[in-house]
PDB file of N, CA, C and O in Angstrom, chain B, residues numbered from 101:
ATOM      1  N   UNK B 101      56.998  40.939   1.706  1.00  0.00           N
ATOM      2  CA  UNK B 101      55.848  40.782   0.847  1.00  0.00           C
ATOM      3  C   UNK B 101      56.303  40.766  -0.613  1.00  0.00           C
ATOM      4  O   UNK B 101      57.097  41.573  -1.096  1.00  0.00           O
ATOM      5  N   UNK B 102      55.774  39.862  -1.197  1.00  0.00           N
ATOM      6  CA  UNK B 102      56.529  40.042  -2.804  1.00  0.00           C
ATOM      7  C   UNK B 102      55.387  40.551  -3.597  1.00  0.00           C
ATOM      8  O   UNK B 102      54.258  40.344  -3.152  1.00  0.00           O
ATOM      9  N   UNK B 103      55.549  41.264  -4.844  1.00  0.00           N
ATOM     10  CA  UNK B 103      54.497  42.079  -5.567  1.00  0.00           C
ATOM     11  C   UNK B 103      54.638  41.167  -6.675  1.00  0.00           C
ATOM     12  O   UNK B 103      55.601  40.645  -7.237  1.00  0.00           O
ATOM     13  N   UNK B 104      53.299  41.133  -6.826  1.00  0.00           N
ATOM     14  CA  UNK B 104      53.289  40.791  -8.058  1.00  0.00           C
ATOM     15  C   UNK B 104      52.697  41.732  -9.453  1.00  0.00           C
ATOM     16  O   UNK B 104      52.235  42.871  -9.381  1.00  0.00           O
ATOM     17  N   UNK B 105      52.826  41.076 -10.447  1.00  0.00           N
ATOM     18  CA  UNK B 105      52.995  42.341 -11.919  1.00  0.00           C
ATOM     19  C   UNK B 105      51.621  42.307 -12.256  1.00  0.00           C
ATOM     20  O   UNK B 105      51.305  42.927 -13.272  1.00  0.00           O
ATOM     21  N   UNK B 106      50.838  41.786 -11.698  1.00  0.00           N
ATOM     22  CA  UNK B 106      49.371  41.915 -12.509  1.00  0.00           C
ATOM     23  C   UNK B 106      48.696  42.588 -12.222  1.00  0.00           C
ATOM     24  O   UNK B 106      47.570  42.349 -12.660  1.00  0.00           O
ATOM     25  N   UNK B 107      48.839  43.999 -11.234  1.00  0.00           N
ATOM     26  CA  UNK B 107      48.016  44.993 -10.434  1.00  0.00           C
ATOM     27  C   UNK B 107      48.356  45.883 -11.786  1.00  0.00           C
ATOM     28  O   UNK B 107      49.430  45.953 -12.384  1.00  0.00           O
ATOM     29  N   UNK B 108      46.920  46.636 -12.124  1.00  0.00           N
ATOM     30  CA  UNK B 108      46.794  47.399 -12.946  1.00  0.00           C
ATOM     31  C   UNK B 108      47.215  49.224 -11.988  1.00  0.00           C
ATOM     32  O   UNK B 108      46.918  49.727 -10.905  1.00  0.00           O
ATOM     33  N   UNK B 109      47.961  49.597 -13.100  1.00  0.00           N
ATOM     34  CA  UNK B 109      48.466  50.555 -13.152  1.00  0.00           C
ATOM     35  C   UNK B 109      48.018  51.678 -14.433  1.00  0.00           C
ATOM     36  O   UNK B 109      48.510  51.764 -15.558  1.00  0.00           O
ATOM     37  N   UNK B 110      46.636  52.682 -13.662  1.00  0.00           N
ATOM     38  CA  UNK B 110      46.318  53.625 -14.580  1.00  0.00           C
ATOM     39  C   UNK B 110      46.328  55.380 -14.217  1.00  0.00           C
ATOM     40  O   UNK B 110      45.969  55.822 -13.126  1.00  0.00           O
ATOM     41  N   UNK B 111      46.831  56.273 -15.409  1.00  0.00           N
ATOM     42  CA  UNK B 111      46.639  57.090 -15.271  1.00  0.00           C
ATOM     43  C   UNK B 111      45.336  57.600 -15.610  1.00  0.00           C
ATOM     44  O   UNK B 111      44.718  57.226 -16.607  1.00  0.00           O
ATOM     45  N   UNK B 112      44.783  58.717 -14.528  1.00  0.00           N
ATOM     46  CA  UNK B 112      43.179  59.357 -14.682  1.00  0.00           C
ATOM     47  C   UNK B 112      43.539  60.631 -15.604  1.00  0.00           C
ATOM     48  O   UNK B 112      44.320  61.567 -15.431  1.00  0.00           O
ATOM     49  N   UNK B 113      42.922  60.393 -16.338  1.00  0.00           N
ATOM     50  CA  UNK B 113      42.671  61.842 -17.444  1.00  0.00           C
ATOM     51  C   UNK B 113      41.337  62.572 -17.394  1.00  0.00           C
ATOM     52  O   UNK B 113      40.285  61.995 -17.118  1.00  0.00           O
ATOM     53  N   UNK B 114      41.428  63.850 -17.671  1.00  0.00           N
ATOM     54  CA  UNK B 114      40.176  64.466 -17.824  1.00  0.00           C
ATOM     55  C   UNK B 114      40.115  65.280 -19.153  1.00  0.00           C
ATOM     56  O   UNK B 114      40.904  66.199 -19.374  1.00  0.00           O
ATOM     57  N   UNK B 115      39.275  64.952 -19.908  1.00  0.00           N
ATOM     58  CA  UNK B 115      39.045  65.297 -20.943  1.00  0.00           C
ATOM     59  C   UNK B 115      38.417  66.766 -21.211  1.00  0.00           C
ATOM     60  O   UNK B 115      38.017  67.457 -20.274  1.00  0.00           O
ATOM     61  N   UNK B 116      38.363  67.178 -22.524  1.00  0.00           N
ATOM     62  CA  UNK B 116      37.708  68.578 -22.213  1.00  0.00           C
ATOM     63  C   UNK B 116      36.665  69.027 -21.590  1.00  0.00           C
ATOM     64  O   UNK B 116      36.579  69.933 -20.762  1.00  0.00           O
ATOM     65  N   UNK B 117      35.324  67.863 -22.343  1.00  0.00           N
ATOM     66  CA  UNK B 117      33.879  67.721 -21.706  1.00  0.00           C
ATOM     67  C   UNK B 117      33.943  67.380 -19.601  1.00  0.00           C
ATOM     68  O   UNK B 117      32.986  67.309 -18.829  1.00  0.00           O
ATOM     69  N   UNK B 118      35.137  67.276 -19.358  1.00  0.00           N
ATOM     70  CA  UNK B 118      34.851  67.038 -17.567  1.00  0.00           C
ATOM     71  C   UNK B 118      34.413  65.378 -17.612  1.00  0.00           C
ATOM     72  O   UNK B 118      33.815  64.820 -16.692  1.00  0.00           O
ATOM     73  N   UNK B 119      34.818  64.755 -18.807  1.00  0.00           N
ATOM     74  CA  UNK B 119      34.797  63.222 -18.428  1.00  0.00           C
ATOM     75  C   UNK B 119      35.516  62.732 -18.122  1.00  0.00           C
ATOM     76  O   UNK B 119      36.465  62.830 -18.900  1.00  0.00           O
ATOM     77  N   UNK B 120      35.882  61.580 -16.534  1.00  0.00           N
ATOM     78  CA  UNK B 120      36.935  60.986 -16.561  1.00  0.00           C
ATOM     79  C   UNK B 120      37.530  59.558 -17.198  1.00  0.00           C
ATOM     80  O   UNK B 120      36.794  58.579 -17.318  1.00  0.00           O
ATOM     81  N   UNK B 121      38.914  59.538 -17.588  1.00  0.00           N
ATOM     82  CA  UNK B 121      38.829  58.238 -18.173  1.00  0.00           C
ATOM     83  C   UNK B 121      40.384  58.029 -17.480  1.00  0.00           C
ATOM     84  O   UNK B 121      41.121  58.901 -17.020  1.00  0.00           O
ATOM     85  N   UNK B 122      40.602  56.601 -17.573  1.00  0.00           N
ATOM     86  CA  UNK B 122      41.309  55.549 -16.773  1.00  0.00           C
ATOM     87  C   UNK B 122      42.313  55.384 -18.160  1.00  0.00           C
ATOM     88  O   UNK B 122      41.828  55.859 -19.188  1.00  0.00           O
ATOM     89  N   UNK B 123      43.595  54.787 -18.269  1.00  0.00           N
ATOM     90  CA  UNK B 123      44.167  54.314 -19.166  1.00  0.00           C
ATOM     91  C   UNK B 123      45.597  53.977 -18.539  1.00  0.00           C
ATOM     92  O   UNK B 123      46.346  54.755 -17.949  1.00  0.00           O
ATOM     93  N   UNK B 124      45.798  52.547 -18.830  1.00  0.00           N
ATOM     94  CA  UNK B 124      46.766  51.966 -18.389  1.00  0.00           C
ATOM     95  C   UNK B 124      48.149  52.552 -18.363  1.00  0.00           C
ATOM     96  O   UNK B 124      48.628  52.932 -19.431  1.00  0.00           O
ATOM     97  N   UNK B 125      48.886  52.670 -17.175  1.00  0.00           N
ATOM     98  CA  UNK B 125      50.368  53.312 -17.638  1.00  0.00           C
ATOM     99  C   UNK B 125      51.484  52.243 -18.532  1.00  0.00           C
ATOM    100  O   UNK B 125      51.771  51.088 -18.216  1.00  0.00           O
ATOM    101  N   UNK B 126      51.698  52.569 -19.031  1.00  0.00           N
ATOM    102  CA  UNK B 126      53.341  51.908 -19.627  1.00  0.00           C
ATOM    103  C   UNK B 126      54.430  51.677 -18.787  1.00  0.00           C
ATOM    104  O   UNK B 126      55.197  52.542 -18.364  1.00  0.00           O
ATOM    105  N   UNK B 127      54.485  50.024 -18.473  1.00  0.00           N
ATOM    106  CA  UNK B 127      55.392  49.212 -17.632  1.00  0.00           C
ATOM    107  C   UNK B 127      56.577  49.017 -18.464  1.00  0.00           C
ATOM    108  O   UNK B 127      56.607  48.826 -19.680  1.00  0.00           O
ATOM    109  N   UNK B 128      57.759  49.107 -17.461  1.00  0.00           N
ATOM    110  CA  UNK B 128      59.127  49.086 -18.037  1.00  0.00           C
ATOM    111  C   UNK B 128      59.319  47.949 -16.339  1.00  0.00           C
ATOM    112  O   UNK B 128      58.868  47.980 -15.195  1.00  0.00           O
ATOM    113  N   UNK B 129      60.687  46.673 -17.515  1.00  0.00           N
ATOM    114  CA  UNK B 129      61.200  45.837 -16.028  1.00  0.00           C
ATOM    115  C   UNK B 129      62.055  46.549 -15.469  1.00  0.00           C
ATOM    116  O   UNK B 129      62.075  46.445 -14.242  1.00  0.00           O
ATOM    117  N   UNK B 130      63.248  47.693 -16.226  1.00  0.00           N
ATOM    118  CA  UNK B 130      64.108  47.791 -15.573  1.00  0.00           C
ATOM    119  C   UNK B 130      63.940  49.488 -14.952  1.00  0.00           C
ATOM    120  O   UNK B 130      62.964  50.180 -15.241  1.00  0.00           O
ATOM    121  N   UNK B 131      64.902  49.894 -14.206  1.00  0.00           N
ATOM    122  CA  UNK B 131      64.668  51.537 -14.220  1.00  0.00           C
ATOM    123  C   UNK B 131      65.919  52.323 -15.507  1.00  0.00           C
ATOM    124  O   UNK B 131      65.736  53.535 -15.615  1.00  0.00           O
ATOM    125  N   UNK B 132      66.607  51.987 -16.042  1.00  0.00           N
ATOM    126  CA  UNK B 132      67.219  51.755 -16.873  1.00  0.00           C
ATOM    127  C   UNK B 132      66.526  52.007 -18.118  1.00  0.00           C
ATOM    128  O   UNK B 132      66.496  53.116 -18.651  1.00  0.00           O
ATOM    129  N   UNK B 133      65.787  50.625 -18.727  1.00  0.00           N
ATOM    130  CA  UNK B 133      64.788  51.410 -19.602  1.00  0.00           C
ATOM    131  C   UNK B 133      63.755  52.688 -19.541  1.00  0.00           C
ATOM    132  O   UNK B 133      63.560  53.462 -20.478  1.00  0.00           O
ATOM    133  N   UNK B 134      63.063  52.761 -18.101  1.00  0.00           N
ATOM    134  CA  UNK B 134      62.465  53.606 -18.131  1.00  0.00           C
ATOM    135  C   UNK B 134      63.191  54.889 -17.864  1.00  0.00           C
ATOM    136  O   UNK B 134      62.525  55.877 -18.172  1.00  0.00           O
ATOM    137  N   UNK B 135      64.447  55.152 -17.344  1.00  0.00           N
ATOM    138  CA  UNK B 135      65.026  56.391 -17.768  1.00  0.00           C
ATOM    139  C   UNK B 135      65.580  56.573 -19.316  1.00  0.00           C
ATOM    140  O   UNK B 135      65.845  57.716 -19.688  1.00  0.00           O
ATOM    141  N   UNK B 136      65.738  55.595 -20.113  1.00  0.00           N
ATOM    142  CA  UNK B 136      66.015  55.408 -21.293  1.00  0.00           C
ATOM    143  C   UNK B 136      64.794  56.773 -22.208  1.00  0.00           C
ATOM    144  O   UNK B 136      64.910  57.847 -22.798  1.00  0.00           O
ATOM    145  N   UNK B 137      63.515  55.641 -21.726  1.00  0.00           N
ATOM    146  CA  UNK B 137      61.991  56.332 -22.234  1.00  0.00           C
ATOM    147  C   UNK B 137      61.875  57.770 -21.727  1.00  0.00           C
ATOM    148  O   UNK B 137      61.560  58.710 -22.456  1.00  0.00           O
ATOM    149  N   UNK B 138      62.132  57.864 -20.524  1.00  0.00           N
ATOM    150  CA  UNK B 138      62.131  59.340 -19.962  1.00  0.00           C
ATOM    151  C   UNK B 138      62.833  60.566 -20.649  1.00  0.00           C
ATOM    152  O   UNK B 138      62.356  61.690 -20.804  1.00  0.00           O
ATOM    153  N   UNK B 139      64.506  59.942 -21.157  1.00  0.00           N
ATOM    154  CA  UNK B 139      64.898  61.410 -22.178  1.00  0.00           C
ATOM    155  C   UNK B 139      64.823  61.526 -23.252  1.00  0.00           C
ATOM    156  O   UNK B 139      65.491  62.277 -23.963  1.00  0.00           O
ATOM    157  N   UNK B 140      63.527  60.392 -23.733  1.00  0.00           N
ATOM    158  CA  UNK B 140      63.678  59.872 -25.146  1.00  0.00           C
ATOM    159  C   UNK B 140      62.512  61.360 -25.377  1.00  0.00           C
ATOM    160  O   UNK B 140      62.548  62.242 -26.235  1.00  0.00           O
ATOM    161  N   UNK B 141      61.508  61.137 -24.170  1.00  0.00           N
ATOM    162  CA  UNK B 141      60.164  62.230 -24.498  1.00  0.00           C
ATOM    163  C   UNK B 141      60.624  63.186 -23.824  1.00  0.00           C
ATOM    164  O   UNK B 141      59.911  64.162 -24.056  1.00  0.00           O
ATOM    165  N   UNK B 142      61.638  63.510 -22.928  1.00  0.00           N
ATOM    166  CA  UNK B 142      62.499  65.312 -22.404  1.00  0.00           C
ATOM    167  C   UNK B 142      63.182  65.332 -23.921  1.00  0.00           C
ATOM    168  O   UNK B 142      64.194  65.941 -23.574  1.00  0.00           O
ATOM    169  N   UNK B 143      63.326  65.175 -24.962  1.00  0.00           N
ATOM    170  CA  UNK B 143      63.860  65.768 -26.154  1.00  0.00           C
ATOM    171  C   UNK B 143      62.744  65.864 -27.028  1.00  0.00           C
ATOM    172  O   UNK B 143      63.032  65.860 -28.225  1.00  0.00           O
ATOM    173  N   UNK B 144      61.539  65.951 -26.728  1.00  0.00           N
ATOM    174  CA  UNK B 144      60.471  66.220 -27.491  1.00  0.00           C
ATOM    175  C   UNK B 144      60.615  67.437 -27.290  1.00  0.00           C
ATOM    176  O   UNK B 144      60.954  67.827 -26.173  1.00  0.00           O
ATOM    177  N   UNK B 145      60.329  68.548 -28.602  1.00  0.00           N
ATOM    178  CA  UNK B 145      60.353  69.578 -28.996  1.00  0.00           C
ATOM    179  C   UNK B 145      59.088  70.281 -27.575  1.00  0.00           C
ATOM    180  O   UNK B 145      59.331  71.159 -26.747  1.00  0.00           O
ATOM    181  N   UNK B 146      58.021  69.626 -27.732  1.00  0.00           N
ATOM    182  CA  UNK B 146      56.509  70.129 -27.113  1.00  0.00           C
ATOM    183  C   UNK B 146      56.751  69.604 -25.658  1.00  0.00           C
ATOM    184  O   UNK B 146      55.843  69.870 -24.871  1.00  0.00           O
ATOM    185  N   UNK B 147      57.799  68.918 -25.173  1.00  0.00           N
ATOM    186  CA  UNK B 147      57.846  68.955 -23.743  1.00  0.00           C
ATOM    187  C   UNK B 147      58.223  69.998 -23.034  1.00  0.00           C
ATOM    188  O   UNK B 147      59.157  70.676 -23.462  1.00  0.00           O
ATOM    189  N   UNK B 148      57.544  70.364 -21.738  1.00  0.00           N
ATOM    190  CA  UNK B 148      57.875  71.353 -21.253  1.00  0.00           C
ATOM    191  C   UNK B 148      58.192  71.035 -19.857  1.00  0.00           C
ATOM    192  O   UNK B 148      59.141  71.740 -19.514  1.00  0.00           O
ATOM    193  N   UNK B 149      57.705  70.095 -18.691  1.00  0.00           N
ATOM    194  CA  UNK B 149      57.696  69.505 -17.753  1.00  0.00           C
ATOM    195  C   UNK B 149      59.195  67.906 -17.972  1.00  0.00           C
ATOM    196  O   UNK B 149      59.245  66.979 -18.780  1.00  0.00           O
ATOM    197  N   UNK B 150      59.797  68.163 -17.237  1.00  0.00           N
ATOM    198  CA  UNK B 150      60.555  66.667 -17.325  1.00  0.00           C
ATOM    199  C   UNK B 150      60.325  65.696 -16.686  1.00  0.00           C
ATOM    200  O   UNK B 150      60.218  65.586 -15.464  1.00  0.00           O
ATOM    201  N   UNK B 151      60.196  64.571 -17.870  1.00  0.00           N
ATOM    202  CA  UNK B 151      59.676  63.391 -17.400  1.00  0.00           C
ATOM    203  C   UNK B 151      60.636  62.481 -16.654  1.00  0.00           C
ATOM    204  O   UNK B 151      61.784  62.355 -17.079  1.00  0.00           O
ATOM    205  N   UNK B 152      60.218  61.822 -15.533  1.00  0.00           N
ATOM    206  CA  UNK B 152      61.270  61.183 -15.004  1.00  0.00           C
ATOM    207  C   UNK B 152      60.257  59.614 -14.729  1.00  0.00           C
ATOM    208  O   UNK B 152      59.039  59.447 -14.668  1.00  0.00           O
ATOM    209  N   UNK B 153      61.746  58.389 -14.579  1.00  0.00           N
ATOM    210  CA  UNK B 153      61.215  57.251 -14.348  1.00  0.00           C
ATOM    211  C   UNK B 153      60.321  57.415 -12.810  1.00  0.00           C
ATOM    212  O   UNK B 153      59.792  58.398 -12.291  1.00  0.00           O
ATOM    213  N   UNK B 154      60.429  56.024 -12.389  1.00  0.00           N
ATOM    214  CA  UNK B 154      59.763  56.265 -10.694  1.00  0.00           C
ATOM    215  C   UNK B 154      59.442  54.601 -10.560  1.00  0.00           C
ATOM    216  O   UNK B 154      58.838  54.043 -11.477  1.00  0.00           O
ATOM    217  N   UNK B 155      59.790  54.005  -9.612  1.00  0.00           N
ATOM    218  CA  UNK B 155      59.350  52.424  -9.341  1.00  0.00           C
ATOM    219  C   UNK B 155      57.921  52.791  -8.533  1.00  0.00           C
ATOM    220  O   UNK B 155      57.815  53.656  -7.663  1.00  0.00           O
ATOM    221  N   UNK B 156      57.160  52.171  -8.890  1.00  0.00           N
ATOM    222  CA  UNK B 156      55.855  51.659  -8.690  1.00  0.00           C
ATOM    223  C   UNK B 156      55.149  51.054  -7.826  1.00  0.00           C
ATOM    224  O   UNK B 156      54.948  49.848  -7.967  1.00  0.00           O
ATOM    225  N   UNK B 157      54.611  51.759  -6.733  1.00  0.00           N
ATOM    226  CA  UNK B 157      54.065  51.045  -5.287  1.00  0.00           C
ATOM    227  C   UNK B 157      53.284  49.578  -5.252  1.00  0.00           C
ATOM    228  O   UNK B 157      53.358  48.538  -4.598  1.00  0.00           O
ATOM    229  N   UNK B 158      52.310  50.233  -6.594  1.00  0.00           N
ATOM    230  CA  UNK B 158      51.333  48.792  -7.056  1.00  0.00           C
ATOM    231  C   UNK B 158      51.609  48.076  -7.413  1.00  0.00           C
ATOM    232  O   UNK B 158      51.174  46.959  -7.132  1.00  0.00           O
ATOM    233  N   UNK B 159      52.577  48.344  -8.318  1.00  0.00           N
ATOM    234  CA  UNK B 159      53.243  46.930  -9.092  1.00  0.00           C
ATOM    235  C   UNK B 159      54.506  46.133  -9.182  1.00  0.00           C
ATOM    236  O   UNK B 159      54.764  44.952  -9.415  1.00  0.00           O
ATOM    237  N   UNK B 160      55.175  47.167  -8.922  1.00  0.00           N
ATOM    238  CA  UNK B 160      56.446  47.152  -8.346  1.00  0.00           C
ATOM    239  C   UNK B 160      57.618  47.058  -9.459  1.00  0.00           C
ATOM    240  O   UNK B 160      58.761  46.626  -9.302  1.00  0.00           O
ATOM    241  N   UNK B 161      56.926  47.662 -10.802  1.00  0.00           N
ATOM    242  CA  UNK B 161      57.772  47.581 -12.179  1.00  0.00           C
ATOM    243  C   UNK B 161      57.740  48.912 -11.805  1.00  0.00           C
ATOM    244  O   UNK B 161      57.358  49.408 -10.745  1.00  0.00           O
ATOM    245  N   UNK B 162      58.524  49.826 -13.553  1.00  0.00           N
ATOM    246  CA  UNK B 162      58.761  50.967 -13.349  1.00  0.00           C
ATOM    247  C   UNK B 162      57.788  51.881 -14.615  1.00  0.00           C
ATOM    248  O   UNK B 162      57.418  51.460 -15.711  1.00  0.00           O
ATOM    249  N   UNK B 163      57.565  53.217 -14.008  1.00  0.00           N
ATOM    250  CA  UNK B 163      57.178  53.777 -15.066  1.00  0.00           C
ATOM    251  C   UNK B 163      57.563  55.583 -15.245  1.00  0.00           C
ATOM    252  O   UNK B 163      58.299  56.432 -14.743  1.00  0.00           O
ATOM    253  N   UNK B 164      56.730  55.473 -16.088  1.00  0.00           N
ATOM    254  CA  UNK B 164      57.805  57.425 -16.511  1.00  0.00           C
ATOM    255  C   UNK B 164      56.495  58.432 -16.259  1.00  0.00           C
ATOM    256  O   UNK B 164      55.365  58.271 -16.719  1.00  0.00           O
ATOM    257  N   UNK B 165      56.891  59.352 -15.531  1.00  0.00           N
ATOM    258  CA  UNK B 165      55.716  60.343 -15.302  1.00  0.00           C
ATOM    259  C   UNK B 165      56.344  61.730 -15.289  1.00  0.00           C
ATOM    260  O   UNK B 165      57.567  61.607 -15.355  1.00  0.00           O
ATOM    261  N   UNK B 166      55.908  63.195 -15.219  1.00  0.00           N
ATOM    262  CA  UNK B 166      56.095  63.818 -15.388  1.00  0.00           C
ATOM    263  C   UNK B 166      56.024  64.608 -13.798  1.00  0.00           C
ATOM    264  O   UNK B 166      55.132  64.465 -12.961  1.00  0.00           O
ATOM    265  N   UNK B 167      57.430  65.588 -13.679  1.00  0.00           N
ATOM    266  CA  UNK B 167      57.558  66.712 -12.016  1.00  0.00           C
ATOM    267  C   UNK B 167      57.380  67.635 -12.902  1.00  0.00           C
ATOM    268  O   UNK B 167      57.340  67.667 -14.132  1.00  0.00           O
ATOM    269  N   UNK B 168      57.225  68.785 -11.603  1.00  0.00           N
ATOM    270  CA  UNK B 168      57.162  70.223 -12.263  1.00  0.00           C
ATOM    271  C   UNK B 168      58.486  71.141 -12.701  1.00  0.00           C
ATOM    272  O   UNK B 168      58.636  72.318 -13.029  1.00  0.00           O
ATOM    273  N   UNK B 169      59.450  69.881 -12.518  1.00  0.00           N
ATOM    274  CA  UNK B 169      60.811  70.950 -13.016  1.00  0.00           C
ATOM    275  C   UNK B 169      60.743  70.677 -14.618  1.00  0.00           C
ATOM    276  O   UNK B 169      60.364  69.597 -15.071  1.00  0.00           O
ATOM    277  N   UNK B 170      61.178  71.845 -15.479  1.00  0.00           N
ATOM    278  CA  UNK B 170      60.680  72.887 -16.518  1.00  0.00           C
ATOM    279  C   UNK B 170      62.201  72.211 -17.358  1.00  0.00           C
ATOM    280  O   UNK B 170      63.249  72.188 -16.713  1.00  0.00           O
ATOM    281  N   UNK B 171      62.181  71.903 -18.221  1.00  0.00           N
ATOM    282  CA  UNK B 171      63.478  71.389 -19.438  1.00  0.00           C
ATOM    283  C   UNK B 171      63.986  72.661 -19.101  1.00  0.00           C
ATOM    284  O   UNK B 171      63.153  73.532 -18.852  1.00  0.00           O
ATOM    285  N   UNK B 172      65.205  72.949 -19.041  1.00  0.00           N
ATOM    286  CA  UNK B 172      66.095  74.070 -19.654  1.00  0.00           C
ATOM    287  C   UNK B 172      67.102  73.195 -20.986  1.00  0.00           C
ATOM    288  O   UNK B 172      67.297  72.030 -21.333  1.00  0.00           O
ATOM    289  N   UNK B 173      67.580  74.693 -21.449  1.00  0.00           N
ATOM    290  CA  UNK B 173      67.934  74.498 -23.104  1.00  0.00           C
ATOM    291  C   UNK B 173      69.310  73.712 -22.667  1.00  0.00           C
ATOM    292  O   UNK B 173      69.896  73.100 -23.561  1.00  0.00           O
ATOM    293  N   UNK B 174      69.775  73.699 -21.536  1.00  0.00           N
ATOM    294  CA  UNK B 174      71.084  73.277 -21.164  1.00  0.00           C
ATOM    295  C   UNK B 174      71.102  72.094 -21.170  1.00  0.00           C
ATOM    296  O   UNK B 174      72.075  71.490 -21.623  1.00  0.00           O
ATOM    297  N   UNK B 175      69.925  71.403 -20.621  1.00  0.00           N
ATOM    298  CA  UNK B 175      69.721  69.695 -20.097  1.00  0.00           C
ATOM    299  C   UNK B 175      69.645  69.126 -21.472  1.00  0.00           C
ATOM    300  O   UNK B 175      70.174  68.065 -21.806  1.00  0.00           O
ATOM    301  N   UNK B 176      68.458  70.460 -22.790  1.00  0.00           N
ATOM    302  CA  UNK B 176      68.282  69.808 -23.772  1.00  0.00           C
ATOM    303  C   UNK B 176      69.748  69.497 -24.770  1.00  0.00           C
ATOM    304  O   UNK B 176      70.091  68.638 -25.583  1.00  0.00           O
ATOM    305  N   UNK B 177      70.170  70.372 -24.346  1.00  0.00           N
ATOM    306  CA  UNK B 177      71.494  70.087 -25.334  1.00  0.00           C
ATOM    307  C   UNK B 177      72.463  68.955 -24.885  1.00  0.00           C
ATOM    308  O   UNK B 177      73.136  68.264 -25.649  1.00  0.00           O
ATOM    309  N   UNK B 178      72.428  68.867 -23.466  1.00  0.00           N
ATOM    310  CA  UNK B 178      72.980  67.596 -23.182  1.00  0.00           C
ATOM    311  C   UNK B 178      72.227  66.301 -23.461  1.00  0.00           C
ATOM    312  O   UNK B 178      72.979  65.328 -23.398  1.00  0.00           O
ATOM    313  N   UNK B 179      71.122  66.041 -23.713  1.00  0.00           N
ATOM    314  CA  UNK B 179      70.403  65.079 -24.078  1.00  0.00           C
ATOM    315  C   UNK B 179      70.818  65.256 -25.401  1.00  0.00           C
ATOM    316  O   UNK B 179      71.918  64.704 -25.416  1.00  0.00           O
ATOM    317  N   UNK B 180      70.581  65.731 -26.615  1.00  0.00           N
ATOM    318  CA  UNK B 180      70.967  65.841 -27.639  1.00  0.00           C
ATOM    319  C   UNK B 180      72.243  65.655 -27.960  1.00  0.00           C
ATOM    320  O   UNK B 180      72.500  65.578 -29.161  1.00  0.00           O
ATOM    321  N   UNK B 181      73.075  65.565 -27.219  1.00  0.00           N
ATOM    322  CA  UNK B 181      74.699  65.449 -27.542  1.00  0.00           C
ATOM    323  C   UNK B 181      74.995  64.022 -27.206  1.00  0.00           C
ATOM    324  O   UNK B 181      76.014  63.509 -27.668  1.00  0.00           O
ATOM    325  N   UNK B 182      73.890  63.091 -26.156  1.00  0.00           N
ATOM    326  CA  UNK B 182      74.757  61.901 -25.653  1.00  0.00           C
ATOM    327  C   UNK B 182      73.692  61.323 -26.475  1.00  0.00           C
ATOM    328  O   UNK B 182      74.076  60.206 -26.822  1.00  0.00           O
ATOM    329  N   UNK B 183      72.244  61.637 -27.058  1.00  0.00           N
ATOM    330  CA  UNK B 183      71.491  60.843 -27.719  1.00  0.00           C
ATOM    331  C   UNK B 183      71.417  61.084 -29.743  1.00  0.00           C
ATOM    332  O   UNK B 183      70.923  60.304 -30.557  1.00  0.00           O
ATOM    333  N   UNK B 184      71.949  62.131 -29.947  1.00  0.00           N
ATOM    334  CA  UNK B 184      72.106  62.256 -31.594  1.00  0.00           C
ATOM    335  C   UNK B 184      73.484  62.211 -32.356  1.00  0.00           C
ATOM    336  O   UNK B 184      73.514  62.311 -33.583  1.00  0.00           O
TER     337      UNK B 184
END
């Protein structure tokens, strides 16, 4: 079956009021870039969750989402050493 790129891909948010809203995820072609994007926002000061790429059932591009494993200061310093 070949996929094609025009299947919308959104994350559901819930806002404070308990409203839901839809908003498109951010498509990357390669997984490459999107691990690129992934330690660009694990070296954000306010991240606390690490973001990782992930290929895409719907669409079959790639995008960056967040697991429950927790930055340690160790990973951050290695990000900081191969990216500053």
């Amino acid at each position: 079956m070949i996929q094609t790129h025009n299947n919308v891909c959104e994350k559901i948010l819930y806002k404070k009021d308990g409203v839901l809203t839809k908003t498109p995820k951010r498509k990357f072609a390669t997984l490459d870039l999107a691990v690129i994007e992934a330690k660009r926002l694990n070296m954000n000061e306010k991240q606390i969750h690490k973001a990782v790429a992930y290929k895409c059932a719907t669409c079959g591009l790639y995008h960056v989402g967040k697991n429950n494993t927790l930055i340690t200061d160790k990973y951050l310093r290695k990000l900081k050493k191969q990216y500053v």
